[in-house]
C-alpha positions in Angstrom: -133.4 -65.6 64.0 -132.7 -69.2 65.6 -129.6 -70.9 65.9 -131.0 -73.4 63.5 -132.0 -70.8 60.9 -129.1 -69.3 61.3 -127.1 -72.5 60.5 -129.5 -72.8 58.0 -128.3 -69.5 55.6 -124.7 -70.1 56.2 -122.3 -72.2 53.7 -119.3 -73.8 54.3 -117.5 -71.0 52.1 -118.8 -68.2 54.8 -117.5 -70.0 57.2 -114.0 -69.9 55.3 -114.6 -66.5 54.6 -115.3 -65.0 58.3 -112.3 -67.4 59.2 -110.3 -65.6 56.8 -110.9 -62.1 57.9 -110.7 -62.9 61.1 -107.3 -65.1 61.9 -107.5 -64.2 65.9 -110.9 -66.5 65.9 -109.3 -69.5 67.4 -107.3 -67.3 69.8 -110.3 -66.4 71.1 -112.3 -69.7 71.5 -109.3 -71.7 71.9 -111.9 -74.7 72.6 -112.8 -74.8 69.1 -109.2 -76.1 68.1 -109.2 -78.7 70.1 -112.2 -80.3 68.9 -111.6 -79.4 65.1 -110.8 -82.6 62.8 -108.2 -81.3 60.2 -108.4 -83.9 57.5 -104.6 -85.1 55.6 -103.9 -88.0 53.4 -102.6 -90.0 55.9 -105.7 -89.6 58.3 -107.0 -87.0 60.7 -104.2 -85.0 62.7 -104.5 -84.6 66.5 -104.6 -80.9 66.8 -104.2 -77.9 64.7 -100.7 -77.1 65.9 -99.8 -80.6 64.9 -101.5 -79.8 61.4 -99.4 -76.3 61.4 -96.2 -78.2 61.8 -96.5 -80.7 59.1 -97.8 -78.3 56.9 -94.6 -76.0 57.2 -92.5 -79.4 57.2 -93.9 -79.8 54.0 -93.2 -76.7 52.7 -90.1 -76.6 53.8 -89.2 -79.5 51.8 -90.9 -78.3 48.4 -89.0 -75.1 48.8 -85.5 -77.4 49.4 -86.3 -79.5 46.3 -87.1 -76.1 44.3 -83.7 -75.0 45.1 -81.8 -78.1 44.3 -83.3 -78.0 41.1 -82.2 -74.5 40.9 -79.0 -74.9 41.8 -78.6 -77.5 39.8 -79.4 -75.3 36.7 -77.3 -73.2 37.6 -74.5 -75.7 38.0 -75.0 -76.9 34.7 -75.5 -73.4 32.9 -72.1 -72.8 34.4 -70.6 -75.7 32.4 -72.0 -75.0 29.4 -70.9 -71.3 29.3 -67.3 -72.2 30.4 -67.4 -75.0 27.0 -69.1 -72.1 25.0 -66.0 -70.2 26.3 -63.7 -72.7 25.1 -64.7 -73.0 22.1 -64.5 -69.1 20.7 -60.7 -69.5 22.6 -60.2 -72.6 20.0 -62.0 -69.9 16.8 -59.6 -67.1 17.9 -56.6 -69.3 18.2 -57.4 -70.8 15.1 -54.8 -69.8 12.0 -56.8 -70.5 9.2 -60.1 -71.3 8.1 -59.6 -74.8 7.9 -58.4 -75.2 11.7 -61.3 -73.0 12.8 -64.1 -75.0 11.2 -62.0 -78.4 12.8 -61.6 -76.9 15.7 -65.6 -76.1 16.4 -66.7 -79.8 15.0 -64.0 -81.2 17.6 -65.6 -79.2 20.7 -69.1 -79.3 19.7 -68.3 -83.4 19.6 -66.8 -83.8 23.0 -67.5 -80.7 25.0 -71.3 -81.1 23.9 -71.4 -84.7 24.2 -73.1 -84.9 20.0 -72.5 -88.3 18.1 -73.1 -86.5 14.6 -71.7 -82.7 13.9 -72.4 -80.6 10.3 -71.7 -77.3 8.9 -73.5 -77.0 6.2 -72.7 -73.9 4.0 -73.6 -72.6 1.0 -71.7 -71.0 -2.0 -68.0 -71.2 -2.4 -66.9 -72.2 1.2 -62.7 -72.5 1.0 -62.6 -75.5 2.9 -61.1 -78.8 2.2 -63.4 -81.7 2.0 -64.7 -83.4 5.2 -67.2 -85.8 6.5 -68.9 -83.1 9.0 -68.8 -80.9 5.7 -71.9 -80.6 3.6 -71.7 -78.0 0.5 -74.8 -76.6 -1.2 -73.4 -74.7 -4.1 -76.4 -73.5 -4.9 -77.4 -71.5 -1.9 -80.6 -71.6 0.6 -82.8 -72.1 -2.6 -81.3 -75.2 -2.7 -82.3 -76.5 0.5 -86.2 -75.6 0.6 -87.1 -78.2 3.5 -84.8 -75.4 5.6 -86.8 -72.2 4.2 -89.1 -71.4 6.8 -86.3 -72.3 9.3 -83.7 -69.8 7.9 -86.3 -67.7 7.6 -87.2 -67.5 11.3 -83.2 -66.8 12.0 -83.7 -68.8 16.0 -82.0 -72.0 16.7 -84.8 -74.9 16.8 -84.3 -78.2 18.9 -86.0 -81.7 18.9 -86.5 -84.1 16.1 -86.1 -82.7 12.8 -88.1 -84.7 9.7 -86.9 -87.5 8.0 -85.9 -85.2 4.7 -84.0 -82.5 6.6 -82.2 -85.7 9.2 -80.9 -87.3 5.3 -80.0 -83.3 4.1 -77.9 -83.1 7.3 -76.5 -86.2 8.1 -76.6 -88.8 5.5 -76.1 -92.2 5.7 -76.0 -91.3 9.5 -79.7 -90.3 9.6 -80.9 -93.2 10.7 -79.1 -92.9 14.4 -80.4 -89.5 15.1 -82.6 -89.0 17.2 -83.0 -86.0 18.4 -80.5 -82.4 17.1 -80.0 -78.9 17.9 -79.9 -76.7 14.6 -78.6 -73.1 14.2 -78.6 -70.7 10.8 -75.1 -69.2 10.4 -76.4 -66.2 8.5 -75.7 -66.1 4.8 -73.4 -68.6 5.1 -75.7 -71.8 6.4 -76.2 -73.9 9.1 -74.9 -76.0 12.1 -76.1 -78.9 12.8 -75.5 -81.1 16.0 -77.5 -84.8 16.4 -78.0 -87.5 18.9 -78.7 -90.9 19.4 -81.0 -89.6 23.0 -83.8 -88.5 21.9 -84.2 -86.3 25.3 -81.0 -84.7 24.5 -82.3 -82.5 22.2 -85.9 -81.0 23.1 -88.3 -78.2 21.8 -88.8 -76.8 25.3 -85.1 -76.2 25.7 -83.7 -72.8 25.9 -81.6 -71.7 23.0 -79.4 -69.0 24.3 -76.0 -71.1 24.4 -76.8 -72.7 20.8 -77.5 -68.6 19.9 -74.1 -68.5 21.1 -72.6 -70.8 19.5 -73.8 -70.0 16.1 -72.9 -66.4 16.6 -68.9 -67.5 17.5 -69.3 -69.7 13.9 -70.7 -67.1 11.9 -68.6 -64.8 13.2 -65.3 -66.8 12.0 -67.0 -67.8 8.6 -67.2 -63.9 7.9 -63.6 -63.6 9.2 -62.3 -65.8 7.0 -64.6 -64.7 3.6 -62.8 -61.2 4.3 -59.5 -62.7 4.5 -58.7 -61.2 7.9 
């Protein structure tokens, strides 16, 4: 066969391919890399070590952004379990019901950084009136834009509809903008809101406000059973 019907029945991926399989090529015909023209965005490089170098360099530097991000995360995952922390110290410290429910509306409005805070609970609560207080006396069935919700028993972040923002919040509906909303059992749900609507988003993770809920519920129960 002839060099030129040779060339003929070969593709740029064969090429690629024997290249591949065999990484010793240039090694071999150390000619060839001097006369290759390896293409970047900023024009054609000099030689393929040159190309090697700014390719790891690159690298290099998408793995060190990676891991700031990373460690940022974890920075900030570290924050938010030490204020998750706090606040089941302030629920066990707490002498009564009253100081408990206070006590988690305080830290979940400046540990949290929230404008708006509720606890929304149904049935006969034992509380003193409040403006982070909403009572439904007549239980879950009362509340059907939160059925599905209570029915999925997972926290849900983002922005919440105009009908469950007025259930919630009130007069105070209007600033909300995005919220982070978690079912308390059989006893209701917690609702925190913001004025930033990024603060709140659907892709977030819910394990802290699973956490949070949890150390609520927990000291609603506590208090129904009059321990």
């Amino acid at each position: 066969m002839s060099d030129t019907a040779l060339a003929d029945t070969l593709s740029a991926s064969d090429v690629a391919a024997y290249l591949r399989g065999h990484p010793e090529f240039l090694s071999d015909y150390p000619e060839l890399a001097a006369q290759l023209t390896l293409p970047r965005e900023q024009g054609p490089v000099a030689s393929l070590a040159v190309y090697q170098l700014q390719s790891l360099r690159e690298k290099n530097t998408e793995l060190e952004r990676q891991l700031a991000g990373l460690v940022a995360i974890a920075a900030e995952n570290e924050r938010l379990m030490q204020r998750v922390h706090d606040l089941n110290v302030a629920v066990l410290r707490a002498t009564t019901p009253a100081v408990a429910a206070r006590s988690v509306v305080a830290r979940l409005a400046e540990d949290f950084k929230t404008d708006q805070v509720r606890l929304l609970l149904f049935g006969p609560i034992g509380l003193p009136p409040a403006d982070w207080l909403v009572h439904v006396p007549g239980g879950r069935h009362a509340v059907p834009e939160f059925a599905e919700f209570m029915a999925h028993h997972e926290p849900v972040a983002g922005r919440l509809s105009a009908e469950r923002l007025y259930r919630l919040f009130g007069e105070h509906a209007p600033e909300i903008r995005s919220s982070a909303i978690m079912p308390l059992g059989e006893f209701g749900i917690l609702a925190i809101g913001s004025g930033d609507p990024d603060h709140f988003q659907p892709g977030m993770g819910t394990l802290f406000l699973k956490m949070i809920a949890a150390t609520v519920t927990a000291a609603l129960r506590r208090s129904q059973e009059g321990v």
